[in-house]
Residue frames relative to the residue before (quaternion, step in Angstrom):
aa qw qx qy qz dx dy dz
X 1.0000 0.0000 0.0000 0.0000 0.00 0.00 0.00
X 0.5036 -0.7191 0.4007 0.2621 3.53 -1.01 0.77
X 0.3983 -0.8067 0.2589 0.3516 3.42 -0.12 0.92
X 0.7186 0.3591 -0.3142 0.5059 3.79 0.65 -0.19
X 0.1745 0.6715 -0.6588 0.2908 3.86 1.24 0.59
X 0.9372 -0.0581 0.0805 0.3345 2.89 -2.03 1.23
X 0.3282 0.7313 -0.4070 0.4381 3.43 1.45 0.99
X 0.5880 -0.5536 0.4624 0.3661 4.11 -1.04 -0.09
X 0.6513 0.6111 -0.2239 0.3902 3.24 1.35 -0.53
X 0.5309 0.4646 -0.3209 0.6320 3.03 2.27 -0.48
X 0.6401 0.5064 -0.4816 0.3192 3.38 0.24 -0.69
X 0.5756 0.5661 -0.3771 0.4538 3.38 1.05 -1.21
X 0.8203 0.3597 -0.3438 0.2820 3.50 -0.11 -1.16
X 0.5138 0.7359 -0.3167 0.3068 3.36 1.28 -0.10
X 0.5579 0.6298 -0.0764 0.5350 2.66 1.75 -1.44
X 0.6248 0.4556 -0.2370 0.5881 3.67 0.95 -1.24
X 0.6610 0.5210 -0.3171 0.4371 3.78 0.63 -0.74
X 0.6214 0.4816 -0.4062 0.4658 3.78 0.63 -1.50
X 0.5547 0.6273 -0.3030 0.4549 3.78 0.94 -1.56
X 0.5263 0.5493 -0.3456 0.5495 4.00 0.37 -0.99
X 0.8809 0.3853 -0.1274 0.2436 3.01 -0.54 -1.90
X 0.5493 0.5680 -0.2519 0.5587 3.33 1.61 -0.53
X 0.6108 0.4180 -0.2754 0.6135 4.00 0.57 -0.81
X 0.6738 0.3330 -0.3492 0.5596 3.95 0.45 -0.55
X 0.8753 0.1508 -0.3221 0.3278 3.28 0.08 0.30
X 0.1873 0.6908 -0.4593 0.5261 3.10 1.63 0.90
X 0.6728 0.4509 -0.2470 0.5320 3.17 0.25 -1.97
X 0.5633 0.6203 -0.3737 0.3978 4.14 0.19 -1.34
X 0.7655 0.2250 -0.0872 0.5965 3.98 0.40 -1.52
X 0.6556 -0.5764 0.4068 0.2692 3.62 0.31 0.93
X 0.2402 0.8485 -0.4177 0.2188 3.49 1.01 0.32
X 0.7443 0.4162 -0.1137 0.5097 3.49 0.86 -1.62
X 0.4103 -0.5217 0.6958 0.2745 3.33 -1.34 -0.26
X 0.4256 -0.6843 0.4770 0.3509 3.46 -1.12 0.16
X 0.5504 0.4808 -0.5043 0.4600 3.59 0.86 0.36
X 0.4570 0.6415 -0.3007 0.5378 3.83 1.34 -0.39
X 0.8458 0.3359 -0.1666 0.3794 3.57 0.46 -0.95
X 0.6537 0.5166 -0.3411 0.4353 3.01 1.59 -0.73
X 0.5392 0.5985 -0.4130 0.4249 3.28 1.48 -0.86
X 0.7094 0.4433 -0.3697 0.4045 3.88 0.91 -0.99
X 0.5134 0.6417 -0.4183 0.3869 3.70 0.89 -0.91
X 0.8863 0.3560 -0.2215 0.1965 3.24 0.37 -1.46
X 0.3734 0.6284 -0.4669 0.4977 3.15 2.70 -0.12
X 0.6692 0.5822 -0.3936 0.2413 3.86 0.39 -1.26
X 0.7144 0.4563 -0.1892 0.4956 3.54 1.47 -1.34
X 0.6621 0.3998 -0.4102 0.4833 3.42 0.95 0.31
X 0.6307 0.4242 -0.4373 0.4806 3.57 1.11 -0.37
X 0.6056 0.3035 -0.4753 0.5615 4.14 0.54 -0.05
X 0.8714 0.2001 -0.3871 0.2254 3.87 -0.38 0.16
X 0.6110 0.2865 -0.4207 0.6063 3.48 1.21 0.78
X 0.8192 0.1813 -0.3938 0.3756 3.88 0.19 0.30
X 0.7548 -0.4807 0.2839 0.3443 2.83 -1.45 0.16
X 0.3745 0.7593 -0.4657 0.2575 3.87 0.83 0.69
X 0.6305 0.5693 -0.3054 0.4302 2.77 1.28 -0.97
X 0.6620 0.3439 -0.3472 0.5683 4.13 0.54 -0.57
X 0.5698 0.4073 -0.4326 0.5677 4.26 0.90 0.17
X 0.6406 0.4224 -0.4800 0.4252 3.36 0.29 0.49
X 0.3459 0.8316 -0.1619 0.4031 3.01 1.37 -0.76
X 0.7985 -0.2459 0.2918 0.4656 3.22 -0.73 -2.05
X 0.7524 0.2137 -0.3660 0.5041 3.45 0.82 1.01
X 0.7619 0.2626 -0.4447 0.3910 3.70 0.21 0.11
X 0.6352 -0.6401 0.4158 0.1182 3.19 -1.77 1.26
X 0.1744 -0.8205 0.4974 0.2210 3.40 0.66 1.13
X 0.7018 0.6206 -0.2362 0.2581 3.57 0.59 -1.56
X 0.6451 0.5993 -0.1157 0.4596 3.24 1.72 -1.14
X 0.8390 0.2798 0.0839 0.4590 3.15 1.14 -1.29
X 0.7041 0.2962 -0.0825 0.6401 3.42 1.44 -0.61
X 0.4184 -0.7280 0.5141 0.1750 3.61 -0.84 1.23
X 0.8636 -0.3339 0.2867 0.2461 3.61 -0.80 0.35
X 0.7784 0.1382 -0.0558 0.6098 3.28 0.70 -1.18
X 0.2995 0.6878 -0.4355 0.4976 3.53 1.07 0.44
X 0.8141 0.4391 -0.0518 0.3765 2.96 0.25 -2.01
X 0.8489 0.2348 -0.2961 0.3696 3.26 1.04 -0.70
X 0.3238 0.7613 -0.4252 0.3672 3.21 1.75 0.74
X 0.8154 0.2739 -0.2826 0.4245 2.76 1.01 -1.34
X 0.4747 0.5982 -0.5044 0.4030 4.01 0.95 0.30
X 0.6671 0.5968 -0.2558 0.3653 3.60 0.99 -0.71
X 0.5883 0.3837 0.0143 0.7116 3.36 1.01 -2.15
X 0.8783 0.3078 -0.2290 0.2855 3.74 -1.19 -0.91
X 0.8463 0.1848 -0.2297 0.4437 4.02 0.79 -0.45
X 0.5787 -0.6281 0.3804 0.3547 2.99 -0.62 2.15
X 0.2617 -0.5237 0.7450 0.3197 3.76 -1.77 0.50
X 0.1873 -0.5665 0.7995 0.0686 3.53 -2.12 0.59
């Protein structure tokens, strides 16, 4: 069993995600500034490579269900450190 299944830690990251997905498509309709975005970019890349979001993206949140396409591959592209 996955360990944060149907846990608070999902709910949170969901929450932190919808939040994401909103600023990315802010940024998308010309909304931000680029001092705005950079300030968000660099919260998003520090929350997938020092917390645990990055492995909840992973093996418990439905990307397909809940996250639109270019979201998704923003946030595989830009947001989870490469090793």
């Amino acid at each position: 069993m996955i360990k944060y299944a149907n846990s608070p830690e999902v709910a949170y990251a969901y929450d932190i995600l919808f939040t994401f997905a909103h600023v990315f498509h802010m940024r998308k309709r010309k909304v931000l500034s680029d001092n705005e975005w950079t300030g968000w970019l660099r919260w998003m890349k520090s929350a997938f490579e020092q917390g645990t979001i990055k492995d909840l993206w992973k093996t418990n949140i439905d990307m397909e269900k809940w996250f639109d396409p270019d979201f998704q591959n923003f946030v595989e592209k830009e947001l989870i450190p490469r090793v």
